[in-house]
N, C-alpha and C positions, 0 to 999 in steps of 0.2 A: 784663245788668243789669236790674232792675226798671222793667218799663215800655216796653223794647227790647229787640231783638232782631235777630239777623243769620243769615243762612242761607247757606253758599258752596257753589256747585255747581260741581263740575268735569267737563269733558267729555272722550274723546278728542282726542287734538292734530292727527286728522283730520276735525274735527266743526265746518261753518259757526259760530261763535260768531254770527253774527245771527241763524241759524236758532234752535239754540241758544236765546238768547233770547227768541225771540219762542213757542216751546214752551214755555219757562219762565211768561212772562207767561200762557199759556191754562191751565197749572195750577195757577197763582196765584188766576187768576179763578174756577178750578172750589172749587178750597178756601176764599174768603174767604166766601163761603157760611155755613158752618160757625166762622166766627168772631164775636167777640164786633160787638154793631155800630157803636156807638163809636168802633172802632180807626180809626185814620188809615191810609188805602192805601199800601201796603206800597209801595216804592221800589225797582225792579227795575233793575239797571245790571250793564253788562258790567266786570270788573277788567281793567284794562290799564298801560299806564305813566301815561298820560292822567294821571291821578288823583293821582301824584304832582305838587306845586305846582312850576312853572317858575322863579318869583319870588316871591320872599318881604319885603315891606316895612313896613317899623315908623313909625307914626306916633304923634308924642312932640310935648309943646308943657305950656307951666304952663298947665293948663285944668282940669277935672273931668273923669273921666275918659268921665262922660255925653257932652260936650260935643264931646270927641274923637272917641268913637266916634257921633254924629251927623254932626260932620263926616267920618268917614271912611265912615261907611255913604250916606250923602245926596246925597255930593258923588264923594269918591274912589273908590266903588266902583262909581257911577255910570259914571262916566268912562274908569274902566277894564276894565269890560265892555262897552264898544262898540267896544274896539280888536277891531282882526282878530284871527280866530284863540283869542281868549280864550272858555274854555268855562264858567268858574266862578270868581268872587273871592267867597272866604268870612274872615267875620270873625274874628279870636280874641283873646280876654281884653276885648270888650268889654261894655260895658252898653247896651242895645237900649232907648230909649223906648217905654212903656206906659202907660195909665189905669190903675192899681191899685184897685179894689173891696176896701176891706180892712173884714170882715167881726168886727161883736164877737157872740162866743158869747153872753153874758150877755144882750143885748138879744136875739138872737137866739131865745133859751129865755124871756125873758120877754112875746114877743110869740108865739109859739110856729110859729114859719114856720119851716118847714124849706130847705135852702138850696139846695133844688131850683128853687123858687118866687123865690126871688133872682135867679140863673141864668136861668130863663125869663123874670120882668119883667124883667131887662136887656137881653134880644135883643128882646122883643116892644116894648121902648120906644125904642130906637134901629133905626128904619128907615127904608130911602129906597128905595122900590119903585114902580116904572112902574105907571102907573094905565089907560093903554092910550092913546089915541087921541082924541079931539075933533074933530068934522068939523061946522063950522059954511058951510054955503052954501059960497063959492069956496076955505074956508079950513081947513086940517089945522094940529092944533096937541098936541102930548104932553103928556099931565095925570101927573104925577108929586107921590107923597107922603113931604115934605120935615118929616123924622122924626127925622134924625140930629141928636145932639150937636155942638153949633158948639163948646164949651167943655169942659175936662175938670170943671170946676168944677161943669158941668150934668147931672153923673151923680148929683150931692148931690139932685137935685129930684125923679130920676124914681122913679115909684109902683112897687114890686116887688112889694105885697100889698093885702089891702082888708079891717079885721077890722071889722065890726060899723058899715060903712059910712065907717068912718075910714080914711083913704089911711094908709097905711105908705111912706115913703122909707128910699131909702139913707141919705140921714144919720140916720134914726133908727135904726138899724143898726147903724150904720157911716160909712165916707167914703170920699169918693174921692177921690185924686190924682192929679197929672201927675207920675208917678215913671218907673222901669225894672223893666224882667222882672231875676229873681231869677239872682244872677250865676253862671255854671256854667265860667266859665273865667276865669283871670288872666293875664296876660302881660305882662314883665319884659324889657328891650335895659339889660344892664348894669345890671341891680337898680335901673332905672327903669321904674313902669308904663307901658307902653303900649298902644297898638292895632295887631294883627297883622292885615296882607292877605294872603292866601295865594291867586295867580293861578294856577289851571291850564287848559291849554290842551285847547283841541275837539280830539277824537279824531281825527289824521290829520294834524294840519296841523304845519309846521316850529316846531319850537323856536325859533332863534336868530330867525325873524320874530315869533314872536308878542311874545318877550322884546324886541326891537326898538321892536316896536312900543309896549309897555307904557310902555319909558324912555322914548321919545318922548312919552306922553301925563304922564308924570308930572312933564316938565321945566317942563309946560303948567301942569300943576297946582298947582305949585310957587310958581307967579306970580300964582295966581290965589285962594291958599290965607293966612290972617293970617300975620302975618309972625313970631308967637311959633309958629308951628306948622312941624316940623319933620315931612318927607316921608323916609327914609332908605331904600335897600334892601340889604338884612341878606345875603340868599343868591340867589344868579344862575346858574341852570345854564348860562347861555351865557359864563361867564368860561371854563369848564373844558373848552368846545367850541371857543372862539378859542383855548386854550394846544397844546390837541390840536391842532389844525386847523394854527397855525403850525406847531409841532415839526416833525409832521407834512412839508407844505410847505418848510420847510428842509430835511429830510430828502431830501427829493423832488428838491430843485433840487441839494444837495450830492454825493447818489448819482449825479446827472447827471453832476455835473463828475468826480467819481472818476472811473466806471465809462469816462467818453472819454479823461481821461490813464491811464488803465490800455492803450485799444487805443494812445494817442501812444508809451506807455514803451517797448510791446514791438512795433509797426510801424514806428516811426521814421519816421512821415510826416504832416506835417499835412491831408495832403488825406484820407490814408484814414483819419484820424480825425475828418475833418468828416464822409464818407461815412457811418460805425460811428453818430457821433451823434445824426443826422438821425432816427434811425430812432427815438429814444427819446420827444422831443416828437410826432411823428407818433402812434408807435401809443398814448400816453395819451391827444392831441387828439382822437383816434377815437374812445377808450374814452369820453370825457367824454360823444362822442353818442350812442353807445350807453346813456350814466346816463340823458341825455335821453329818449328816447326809452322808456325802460322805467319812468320817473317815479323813480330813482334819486337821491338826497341828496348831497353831500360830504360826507359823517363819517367817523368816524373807522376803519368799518371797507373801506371801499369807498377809502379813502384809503392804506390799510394794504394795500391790494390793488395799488393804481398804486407803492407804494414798492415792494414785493418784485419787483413785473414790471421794474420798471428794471432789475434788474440780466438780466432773463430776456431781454426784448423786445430790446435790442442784441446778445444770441447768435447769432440766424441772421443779421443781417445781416454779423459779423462772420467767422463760416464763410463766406457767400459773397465776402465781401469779401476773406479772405483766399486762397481759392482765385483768384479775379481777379486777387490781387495775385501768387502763383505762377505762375501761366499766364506773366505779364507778367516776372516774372524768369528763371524756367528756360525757359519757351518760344519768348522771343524772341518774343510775340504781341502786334499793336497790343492798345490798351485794349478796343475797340469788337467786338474779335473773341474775346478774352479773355473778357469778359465774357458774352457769348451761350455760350461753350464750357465756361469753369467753372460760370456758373449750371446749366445743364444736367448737368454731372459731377455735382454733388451735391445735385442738388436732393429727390430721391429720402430721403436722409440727414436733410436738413433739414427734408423734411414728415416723416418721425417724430420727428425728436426734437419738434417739436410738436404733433403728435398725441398724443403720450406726455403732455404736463402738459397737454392741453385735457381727455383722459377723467382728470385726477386734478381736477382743477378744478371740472370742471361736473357729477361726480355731488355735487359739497359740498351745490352749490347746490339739490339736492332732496332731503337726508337729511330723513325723516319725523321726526325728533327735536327737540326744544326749538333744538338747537344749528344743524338746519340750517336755520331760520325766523331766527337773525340771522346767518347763511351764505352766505343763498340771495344777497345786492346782494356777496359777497366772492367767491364761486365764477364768477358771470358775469359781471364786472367782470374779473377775471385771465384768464378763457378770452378772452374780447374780445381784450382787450391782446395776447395772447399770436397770435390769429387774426391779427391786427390786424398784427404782424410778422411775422406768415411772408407776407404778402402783400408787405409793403415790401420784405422780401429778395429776394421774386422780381420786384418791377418795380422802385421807387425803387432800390435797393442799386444792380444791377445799370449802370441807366440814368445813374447820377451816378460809378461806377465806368470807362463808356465814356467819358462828358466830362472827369471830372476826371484820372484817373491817365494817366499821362508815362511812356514809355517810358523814359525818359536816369535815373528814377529808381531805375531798376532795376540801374543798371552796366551795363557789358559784359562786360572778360573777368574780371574779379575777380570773388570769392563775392558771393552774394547779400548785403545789409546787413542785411537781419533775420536773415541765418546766419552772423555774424561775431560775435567780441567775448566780449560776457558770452552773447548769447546760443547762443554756437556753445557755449562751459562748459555751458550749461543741457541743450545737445544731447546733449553727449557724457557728461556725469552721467547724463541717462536711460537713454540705454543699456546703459552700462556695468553701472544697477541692474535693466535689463532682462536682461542676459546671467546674471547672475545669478540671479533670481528663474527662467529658463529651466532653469537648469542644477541647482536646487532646488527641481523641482514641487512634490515631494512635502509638502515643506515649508511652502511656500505655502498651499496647500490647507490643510494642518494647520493652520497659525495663521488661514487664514480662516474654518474649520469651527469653530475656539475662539470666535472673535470674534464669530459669529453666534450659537452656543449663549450666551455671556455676557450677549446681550442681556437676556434677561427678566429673570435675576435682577437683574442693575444696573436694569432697569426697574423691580420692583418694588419697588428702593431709593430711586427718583426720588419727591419728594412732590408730591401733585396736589391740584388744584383746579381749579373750574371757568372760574372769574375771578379773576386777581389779587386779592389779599386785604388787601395790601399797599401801595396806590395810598398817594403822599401827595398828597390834593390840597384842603391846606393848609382841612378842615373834618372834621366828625365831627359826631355826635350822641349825646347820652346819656339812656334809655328809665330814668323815674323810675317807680317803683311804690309806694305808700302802704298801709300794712295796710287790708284792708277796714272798713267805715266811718267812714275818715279823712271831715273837712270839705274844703270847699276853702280854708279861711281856712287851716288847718293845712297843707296841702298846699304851698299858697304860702309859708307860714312855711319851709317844707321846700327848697321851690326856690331862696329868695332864700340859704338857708343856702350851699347846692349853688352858688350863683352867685359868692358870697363867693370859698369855695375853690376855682373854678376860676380868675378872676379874679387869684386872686393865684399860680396856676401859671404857670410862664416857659414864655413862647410862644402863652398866647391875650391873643387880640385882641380877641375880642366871641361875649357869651357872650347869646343870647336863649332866655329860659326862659319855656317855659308851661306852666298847671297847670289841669288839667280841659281841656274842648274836645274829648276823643275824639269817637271815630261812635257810643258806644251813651252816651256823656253821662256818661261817671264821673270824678269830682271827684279820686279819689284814684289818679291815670297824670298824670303830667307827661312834658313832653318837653324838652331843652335843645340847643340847637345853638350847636356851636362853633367859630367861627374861628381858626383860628392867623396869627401872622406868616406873609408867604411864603415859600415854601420855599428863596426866595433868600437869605432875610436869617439861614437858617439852617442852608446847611449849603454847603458847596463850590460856588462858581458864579464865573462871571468876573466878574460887579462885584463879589462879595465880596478877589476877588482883585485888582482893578484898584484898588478903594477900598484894599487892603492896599500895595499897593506905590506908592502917592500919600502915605501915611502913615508909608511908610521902615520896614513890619512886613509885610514878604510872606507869612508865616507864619501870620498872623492868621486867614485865610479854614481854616485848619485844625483852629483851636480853637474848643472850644466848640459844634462842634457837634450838633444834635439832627435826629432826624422827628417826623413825626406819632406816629409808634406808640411814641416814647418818652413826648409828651405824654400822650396817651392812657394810658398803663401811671401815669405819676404818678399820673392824676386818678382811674383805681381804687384806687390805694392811699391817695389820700386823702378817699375817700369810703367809705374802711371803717369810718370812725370812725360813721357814722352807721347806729346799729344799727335805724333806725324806718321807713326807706327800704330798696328794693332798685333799685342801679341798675345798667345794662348800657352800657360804654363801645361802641359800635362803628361802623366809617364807615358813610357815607349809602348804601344801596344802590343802584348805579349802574341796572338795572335789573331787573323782576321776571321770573325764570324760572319760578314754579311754587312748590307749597310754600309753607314759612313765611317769614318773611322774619329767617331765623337763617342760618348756614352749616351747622349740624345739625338736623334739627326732627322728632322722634318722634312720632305718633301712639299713646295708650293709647286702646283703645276694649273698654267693657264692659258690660253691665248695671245696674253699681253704680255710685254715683257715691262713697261714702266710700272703698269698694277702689280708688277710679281714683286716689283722690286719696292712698291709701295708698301705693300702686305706682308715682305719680309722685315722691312723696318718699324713697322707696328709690332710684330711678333718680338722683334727683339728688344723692344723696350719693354714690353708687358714680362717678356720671360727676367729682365734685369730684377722688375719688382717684386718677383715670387720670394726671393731667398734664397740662398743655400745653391744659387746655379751663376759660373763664372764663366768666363772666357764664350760670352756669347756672339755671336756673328754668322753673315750672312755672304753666302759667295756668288749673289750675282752684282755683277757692277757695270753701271751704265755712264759711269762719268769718266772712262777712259779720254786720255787727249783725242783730237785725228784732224787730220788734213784732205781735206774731200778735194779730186778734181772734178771739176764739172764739165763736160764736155758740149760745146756747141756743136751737135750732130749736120747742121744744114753747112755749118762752114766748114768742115770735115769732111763733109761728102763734096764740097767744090773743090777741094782740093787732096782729092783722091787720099784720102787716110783713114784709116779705119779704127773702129774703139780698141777694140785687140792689139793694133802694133802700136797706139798709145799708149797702153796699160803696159805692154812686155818692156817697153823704151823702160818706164818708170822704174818697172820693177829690178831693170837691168841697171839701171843708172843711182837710184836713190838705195832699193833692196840690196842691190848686187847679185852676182852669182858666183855660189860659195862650190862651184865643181864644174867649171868650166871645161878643164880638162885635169890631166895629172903629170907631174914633173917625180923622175924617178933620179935618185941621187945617189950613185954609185959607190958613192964614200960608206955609205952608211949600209946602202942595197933595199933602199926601200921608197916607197911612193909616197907625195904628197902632193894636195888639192893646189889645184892654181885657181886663182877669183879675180873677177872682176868687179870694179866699180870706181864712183869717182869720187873726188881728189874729197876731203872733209870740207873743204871751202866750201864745196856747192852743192849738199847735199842738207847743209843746214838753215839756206838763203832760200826763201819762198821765192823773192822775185829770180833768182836763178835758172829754180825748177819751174818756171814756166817758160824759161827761157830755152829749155831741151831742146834738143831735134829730136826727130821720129821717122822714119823714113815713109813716103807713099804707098812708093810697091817696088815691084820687081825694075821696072821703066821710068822712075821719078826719081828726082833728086829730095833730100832729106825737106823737111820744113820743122820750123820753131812750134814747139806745143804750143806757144805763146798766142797760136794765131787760131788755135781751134780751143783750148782747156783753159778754165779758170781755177785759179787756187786759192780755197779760202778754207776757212775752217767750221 
């Protein structure tokens, strides 16, 4: 966009990213050289997840909406960047306090000062600069020259010119005011303005503490903020870490209880299913010091690693244990001897088969690919656990096998008890499909050679992706795009429209829409984010069910209901109606793997940019036809408005003026400058930007703006652009 600019460098996924950076940064330095000098120093940052905001809170109250967003940038943003962990609270949809210099053309050209000289008596008349040092006999004392603006009212006074010995001020000029910078975003919680906080956390540190930490500071703030002012928070990534984290956790505890009445069903002992047990809380309690120790989190995927070991990590103990328990029945052997004799028979057996899932495990955890960097805390998490019980097998198992199991549990002259019954059925059906499968190798073989040949095709029937696609978790967001040189007044028209109809879709709950506030500053990209009801209250769940059968309608929890991705599917189709917009329904991206942040994202790259933009608009009609692919678009755009001056360089040069102090005039006059200097306000004890620029009259009148002055030089009097620049479009 005009004025901004972004540059994304990507490296190998073997390449120090701080290294990385800080090479980036030395040929940053070597090229800013060669730029204009003006420019503001480029802003070098690493992309990571970082950068997406943790928490998201809407601050709403019957105020102005200046008034808000001072208290929320003074007070609230204060407060919550000194919690832990907090790397950045940026503001959205507010208005920022400023001294407004607003500049009239007309006096301007009648005095004939160009507004260069404006600009510089504003900064040369607001100063407070150390004057050095004072050393009288025993005594040091700092002389300082107390220059600044006590008042915004006191910019009316000071001298910007001197024609013919008479002082020129800003009010004869112009004026100034205690106003706000020029607004570049809106932001709407329910089609009511508000002021967005967007917290994101310091590179490295946990999520669920920083986000802890923030609600903690906001409860503070809450008490300490007027009581017409409402503090809300909109989005929480730590809700969808507590729902995982429990699931999870239940999982964990539930597959514990299975996986021991599974050894009780088919041992028929409850001692050798406390033995089988034991082994399960052990080698995760292991595993947990191994996270320790390697600086490892509880998430979701390291979490997802202790579920599937449960069911692994009680294997060998139960091979050893049931060998113990044979010895003890057909051998007629105490426990104490048993156990020393069958650990030993197959101990051989049972360090491969654990060795066998430690080498599938622990190469995950160093694949060089995107996948194996959130792999590497899943792959040594399960090889641990998995380490972790074959050690239990060979000492605990055994050890609790001498103490606890009973010889008398074994019978005497009758069959064994785990070889009677249903299980002796289970006995004698194996074999019998043993004899069988013997007496028909050939056979065998054959349907096993099918069954392996069938793989790939049925594989390449299976549909893939890289991350579930599909999550409901119960938010979404929707990417608003405005034709190039929409306002933001329009834009926001745009969103609140878009907020309407989602609002009255069944199933959201809270819809916050903002309009402008990108990173390169364009007015016309909105974003809306959307809450649904929970996913309990709308689709199959036991309170749905327990509330159903308290109400004499058991049936109830079956109707009516919906997901996310039907929500989502209405609200593109009710957003088709809006042919001025382009919007892209899709969930929040859980995190950033590479790439664009679509599930498709093509690179045109060419020489031209009308062919790029040719050959992107064929792509995206051909991708509409395929099927099954939505929300398609293209992000270069060549039909932005603009205003070209043209400069007549030969009449420019006869009257001594150069493209440069044309171009600064403009940009000072029509752009403005939004930090001319700074006004510090005593009341408060803190600083704000003064700006310059002129009056809205003539900033929107083409024949105006050719009408500017521009000064010569140093020895000339101003002259009309009018006489050297053309303006057209």
């Amino acid at each position: 966009s005009p004025g901004n600019s972004i540059v994304i460098v990507t490296f190998d996924l073997g390449r120090q990213i701080d290294v990385a950076a800080q090479d980036v940064r030395d040929k940053v330095a070597i090229a800013i050289r060669n730029l204009p000098r003006d420019i503001r120093a480029p802003i070098i940052s690493k992309s990571d997840n970082d950068q997406a905001p943790v928490i998201t809170v809407a601050l709403s109250g019957e105020r102005s909406l200046r008034e808000l967003t001072e208290i929320a940038d003074k007070t609230v943003k204060v407060v919550l960047e000194r919690s832990t962990g907090v790397g950045e609270v940026r503001i959205v949809g507010g208005l920022l306090r400023s001294v407004n210099v607003w500049v009239d053309a007309d006096r301007l050209a009648a005095y004939q000062i160009p507004i260069t000289a404006v600009r510089d008596g504003l900064l040369r008349q607001n100063a407070d600069l150390p004057g050095g040092n004072v050393t009288s006999g025993l005594n040091e004392a700092s002389l300082r020259t107390m220059g600044r603006v006590a008042d915004p009212r006191g910019f009316n006074d000071l001298v910007v010119a001197t024609i013919s010995g008479t002082p020129i001020r800003v009010r004869d000029i112009g004026y100034a005011e205690d106003g706000t910078k020029e607004q570049r975003s809106a932001a709407r919680l329910n089609g009511v303005p508000t002021v967005v906080l967007e917290v994101r956390r310091q590179s490295g540190e946990n999520t669920v503490a920083v986000i802890e930490g923030v609600k903690s500071r906001l409860q503070s703030l809450r008490e300490q903020l007027p009581p017409d002012v409402k503090l809300e928070v909109i989005s929480d990534q730590s809700r969808y870490i507590y729902a995982a984290l429990h699931e999870i956790n239940t999982h964990l505890v539930l597959g514990s209880i299975l996986a021991s009445l599974v050894v009780l069903a088919f041992m028929r002992s409850w001692r050798s299913t406390v033995i089988a047990a034991v082994a399960i809380p052990t080698s995760v309690i292991s595993a947990f010091g191994m996270m320790w120790a390697l600086n490892f989190t509880l998430n979701g995927v390291t979490m997802l690693a202790l579920v599937l070991m449960v069911g692994i990590v009680i294997d060998d103990a139960i091979v050893v244990l049931e060998n113990v328990f044979r010895f003890v029945e057909e051998k007629k052997m105490r426990p104490f001897d048993a156990a020393r004799e069958a650990t030993a028979d197959i101990g051989l057996a049972v360090m491969a088969t654990t060795f066998s899932l430690v080498v599938i495990f622990v190469p995950v955890s160093f694949m060089s690919s995107v996948s194996g960097r959130f792999l590497y805390q899943f792959g040594l998490t399960a090889a641990v656990s998995v380490l972790v019980s074959l050690l239990v097998s060979f000492t605990l198992t055994p050890m609790m096998c001498a103490r606890m199991l009973r010889a008398e549990d074994a019978g005497s002259d009758h069959a064994a008890a785990s070889r009677g019954g249903f299980y002796a059925w289970l006995d004698r059906g194996y074999a019998g499909l043993l004899r069988v499968a013997m007496r028909h190798r050939w056979v065998v073989v054959l349907v096993a050679v099918v069954v392996l040949a069938s793989t790939l095709p049925i594989y390449r029937q299976v549909k893939q992706e890289y991350i579930p696609g599909d999550v409901d978790e119960s938010e979404f967001q929707v990417l608003v795009f405005g034709p190039e040189g929409m306002s933001l007044a329009a834009m926001d028209e745009a969103m609140q429209a878009l907020t309407r109809e989602a609002l009255a879709t069944k199933g959201v709950a809270t819809v916050l829409a903002s309009a402008g506030g990108s990173f390169l500053n364009r007015v016309n990209q909105g974003n809306m984010y959307v809450r649904t009801v929970p996913h309990t209250e709308r689709t199959v769940s036991l309170q749905r069910l327990w509330d159903g059968l308290r109400r004499g309608d058991p049936l109830a929890a079956f109707r009516g209901n919906y997901s996310q991705r039907d929500v989502m599917q209405e609200l593109r189709s009710r957003f088709r109606k809006f042919r001025d917009v382009r919007t892209q329904v899709r969930n929040i991206p859980g995190f950033n793997i590479g790439g664009g942040s679509f599930e498709i994202d093509l690179a045109l790259r060419g020489p031209e940019l009308e062919k790029l933009a040719e050959y992107g608009e064929l792509l995206k009609e051909r991708a509409r036809g395929l099927g099954g692919i939505v929300d398609v678009d293209t992000t270069l755009r060549l039909d932005r408005p603009e205003l070209r001056v043209v400069i007549d360089r030969e009449r420019a040069a006869d009257l001594r003026v150069d493209t440069n102090q044309i171009a600064t005039a403009l940009r000072l006059m029509v752009g403005g400058d939004d930090q001319v200097s700074r006004f510090r306000d005593p009341t408060v004890n803190d600083d704000y930007d003064v700006q310059i620029r002129l009056m809205d009259a003539y900033r929107g009148d083409l024949k105006t703006i050719s009408r500017l002055f521009v000064s010569r030089d140093s020895s000339s009097n101003a002259i009309a652009t009018g006489a050297a620049p053309q303006v057209g479009l």
